[in-house]
C-alpha positions as CSV (number, residue, x, y, z in Angstrom):
1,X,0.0,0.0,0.0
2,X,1.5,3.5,-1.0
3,X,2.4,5.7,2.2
4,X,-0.5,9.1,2.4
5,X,0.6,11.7,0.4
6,X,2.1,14.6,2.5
7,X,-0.1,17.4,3.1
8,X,3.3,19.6,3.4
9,X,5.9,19.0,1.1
10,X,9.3,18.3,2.0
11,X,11.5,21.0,2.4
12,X,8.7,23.8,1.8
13,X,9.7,26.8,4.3
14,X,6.4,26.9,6.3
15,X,7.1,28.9,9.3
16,X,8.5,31.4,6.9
17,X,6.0,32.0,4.7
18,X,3.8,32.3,7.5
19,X,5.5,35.0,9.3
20,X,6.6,36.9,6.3
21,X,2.8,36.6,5.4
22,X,1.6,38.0,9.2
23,X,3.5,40.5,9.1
24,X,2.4,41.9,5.7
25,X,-1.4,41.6,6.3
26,X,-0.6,43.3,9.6
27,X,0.9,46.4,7.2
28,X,-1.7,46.5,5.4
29,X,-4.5,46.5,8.3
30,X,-3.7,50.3,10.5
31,X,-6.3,48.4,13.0
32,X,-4.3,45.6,13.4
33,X,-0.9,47.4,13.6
34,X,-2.7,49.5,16.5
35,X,-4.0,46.3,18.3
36,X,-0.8,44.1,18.1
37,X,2.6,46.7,18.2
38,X,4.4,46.7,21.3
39,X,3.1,49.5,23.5
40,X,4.1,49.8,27.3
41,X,0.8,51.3,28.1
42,X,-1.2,48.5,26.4
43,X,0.8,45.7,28.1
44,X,0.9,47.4,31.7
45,X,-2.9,47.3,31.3
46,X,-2.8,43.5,30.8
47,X,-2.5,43.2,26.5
48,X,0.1,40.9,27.3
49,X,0.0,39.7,24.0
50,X,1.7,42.7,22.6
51,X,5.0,41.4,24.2
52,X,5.1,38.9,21.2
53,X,3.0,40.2,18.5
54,X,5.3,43.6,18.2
55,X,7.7,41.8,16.5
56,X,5.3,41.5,13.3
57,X,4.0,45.3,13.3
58,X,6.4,47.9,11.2
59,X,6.9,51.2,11.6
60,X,7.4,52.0,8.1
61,X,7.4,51.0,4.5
62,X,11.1,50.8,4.4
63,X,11.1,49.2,7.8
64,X,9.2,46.0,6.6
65,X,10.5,45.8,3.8
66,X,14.1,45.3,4.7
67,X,12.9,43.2,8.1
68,X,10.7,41.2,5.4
69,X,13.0,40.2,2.9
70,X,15.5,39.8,5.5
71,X,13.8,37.0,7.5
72,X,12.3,35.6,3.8
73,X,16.1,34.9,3.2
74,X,17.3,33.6,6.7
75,X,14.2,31.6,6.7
76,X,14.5,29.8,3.8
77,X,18.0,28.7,3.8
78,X,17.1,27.5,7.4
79,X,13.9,25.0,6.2
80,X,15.0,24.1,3.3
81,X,18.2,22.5,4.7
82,X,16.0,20.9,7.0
83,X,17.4,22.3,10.3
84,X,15.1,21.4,13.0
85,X,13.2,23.6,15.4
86,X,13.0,26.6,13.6
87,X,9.3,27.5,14.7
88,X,10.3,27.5,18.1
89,X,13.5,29.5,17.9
90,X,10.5,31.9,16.2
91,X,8.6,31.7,18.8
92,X,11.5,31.3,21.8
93,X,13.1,35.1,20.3
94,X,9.6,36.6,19.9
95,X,8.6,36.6,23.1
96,X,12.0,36.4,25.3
97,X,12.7,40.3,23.1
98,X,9.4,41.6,24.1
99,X,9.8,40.3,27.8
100,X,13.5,41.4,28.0
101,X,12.7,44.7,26.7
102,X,9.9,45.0,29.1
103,X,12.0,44.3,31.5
104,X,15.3,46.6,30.6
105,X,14.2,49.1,28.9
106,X,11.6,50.6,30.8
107,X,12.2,54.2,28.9
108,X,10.9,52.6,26.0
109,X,7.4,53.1,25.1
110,X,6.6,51.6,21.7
111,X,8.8,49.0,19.9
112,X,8.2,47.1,16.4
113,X,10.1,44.9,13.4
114,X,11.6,41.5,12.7
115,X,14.9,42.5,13.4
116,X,15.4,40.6,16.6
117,X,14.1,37.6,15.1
118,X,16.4,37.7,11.9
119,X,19.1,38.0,13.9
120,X,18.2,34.9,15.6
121,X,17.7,33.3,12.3
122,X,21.0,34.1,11.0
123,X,23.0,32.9,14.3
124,X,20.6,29.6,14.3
125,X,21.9,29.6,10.5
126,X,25.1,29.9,10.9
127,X,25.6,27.4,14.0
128,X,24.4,24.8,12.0
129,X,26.6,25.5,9.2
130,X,29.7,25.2,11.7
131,X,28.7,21.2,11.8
132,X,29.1,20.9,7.8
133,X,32.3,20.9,5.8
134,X,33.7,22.7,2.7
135,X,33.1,26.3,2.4
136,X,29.8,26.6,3.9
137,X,31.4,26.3,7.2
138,X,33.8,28.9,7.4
139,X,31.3,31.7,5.6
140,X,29.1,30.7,8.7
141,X,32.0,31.2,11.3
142,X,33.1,34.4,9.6
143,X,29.5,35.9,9.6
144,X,29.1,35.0,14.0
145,X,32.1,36.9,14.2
146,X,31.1,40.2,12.1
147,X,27.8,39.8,14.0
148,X,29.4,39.2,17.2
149,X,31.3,42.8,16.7
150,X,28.6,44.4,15.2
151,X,25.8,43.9,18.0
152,X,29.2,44.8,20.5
153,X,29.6,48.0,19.0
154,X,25.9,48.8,18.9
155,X,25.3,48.0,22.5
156,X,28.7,50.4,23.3
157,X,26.7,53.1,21.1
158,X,23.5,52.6,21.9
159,X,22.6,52.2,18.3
160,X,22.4,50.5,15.0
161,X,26.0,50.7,13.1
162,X,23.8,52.2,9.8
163,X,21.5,54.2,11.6
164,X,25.0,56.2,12.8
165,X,26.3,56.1,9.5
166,X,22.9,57.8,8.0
167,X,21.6,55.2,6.2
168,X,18.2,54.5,8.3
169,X,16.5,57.4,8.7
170,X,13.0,56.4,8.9
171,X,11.6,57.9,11.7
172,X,12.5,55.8,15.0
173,X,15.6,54.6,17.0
174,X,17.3,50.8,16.5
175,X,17.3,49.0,19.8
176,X,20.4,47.2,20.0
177,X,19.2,45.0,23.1
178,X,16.4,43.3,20.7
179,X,19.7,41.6,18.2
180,X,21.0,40.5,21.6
181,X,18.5,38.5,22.8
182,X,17.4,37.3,19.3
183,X,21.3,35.6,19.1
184,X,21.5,34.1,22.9
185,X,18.1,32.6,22.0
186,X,19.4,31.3,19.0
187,X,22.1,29.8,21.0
188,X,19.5,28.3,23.7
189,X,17.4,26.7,21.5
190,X,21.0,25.6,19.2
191,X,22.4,23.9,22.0
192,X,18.9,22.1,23.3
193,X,17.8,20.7,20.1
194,X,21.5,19.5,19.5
195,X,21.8,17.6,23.2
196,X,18.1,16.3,22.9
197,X,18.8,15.1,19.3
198,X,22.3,13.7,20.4
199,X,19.9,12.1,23.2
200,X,17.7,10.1,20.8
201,X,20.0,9.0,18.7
202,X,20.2,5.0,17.8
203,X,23.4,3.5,19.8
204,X,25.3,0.7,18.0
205,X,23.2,-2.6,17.5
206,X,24.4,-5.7,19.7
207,X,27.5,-7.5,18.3
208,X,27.0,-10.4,16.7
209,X,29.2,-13.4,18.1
210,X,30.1,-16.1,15.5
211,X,30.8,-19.5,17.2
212,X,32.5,-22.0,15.9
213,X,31.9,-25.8,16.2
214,X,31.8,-27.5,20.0
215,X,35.1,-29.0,20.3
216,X,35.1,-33.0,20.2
217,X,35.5,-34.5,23.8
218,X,38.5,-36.4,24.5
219,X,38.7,-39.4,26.6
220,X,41.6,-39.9,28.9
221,X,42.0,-42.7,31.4
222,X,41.8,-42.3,34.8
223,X,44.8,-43.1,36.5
224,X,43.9,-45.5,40.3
């Protein structure tokens, strides 16, 4: 009998499409922006959700477009080489940057964009490629360290590296702190997935013994 035919083929990047899709309708919808962005006020009156759903709401045109194609990217490479877990780590850096920030940051009052989530995306990306050979490998080790020194330098600043330079100029300040927690999430959930996969993992099978033929009994006499 042939197996059920899949309902989601192999390989397709799901969670991505999803997310990239959320956020778009969100743009689109003003109501929705208002109901789901990240607002201090809201969530000190008990919109918890807003902790979360901030991450999809954008504060510009430019803005989601750059977070969107961003995570669109990241995303894909991640599903379609089949590395595991990738809707949690969405979920994980979601709402550990909204609680964080909540937490830290109490001077700041409204918050939006993917960023924090690419970021985990591209150090979930990247610690996988450490485990392959050939090329792939040392790209991914090169791009942890530039993004290792560049979320340095913007927490020693205060500030995105091109919002300093004059390239983002759209109305409303990088937070630095939301890249942070969107790697050491990416880390977490790296290093779970890897000890609970290591965990699982068949052992060798039993060893297989060949015997011989019995030896043939000897008599001896039996001395009185």
């Amino acid at each position: 009998m042939d197996a059920p035919a899949r309902l989601i083929p192999p390989g397709l990047p799901l969670t991505t499409l999803l997310l990239c899709g959320a956020a778009g309708a969100i743009m689109a919808q003003p109501p929705l922006q208002a109901a789901l962005i990240y607002s201090r006020a809201a969530i000190d009156g008990g919109e918890a959700w807003r902790l979360v759903t901030g991450n999809l709401v954008h504060l510009s045109a430019s803005h989601f477009f750059v977070d969107v194609v961003a995570l669109a990217v990241v995303g894909m490479l991640i599903e379609m080489r089949r590395y595991r877990c990738f809707s949690i780590l969405c979920l994980a850096s979601g709402t550990l940057i909204g609680v964080t920030l909540y937490a830290l940051e109490p001077e700041l009052l409204i918050f939006g964009g993917l960023s924090g989530m690419v970021t985990a995306g591209v150090t979930f990306l990247c610690l996988h490629g450490l485990r392959e050979a050939g090329a792939w490998r040392w790209i991914c080790l090169a791009t942890l360290i530039c993004l290792a020194i560049k979320m340095s330098l913007e927490l020693a600043l205060g500030s995105s590296l091109l919002h300093l330079a004059g390239y983002e100029n759209q109305g409303f300040v990088p937070v630095p702190l939301s890249h942070v927690v969107g790697a050491a999430t990416a880390v977490l959930v790296f290093g779970l997935t890897s000890r609970s996969a290591r965990a699982v993992a068949p052992g060798p099978g039993p060893r297989r013994v060949r015997k011989g033929p019995a030896p043939t009994p000897v008599s001896r006499p039996s001395g009185g």
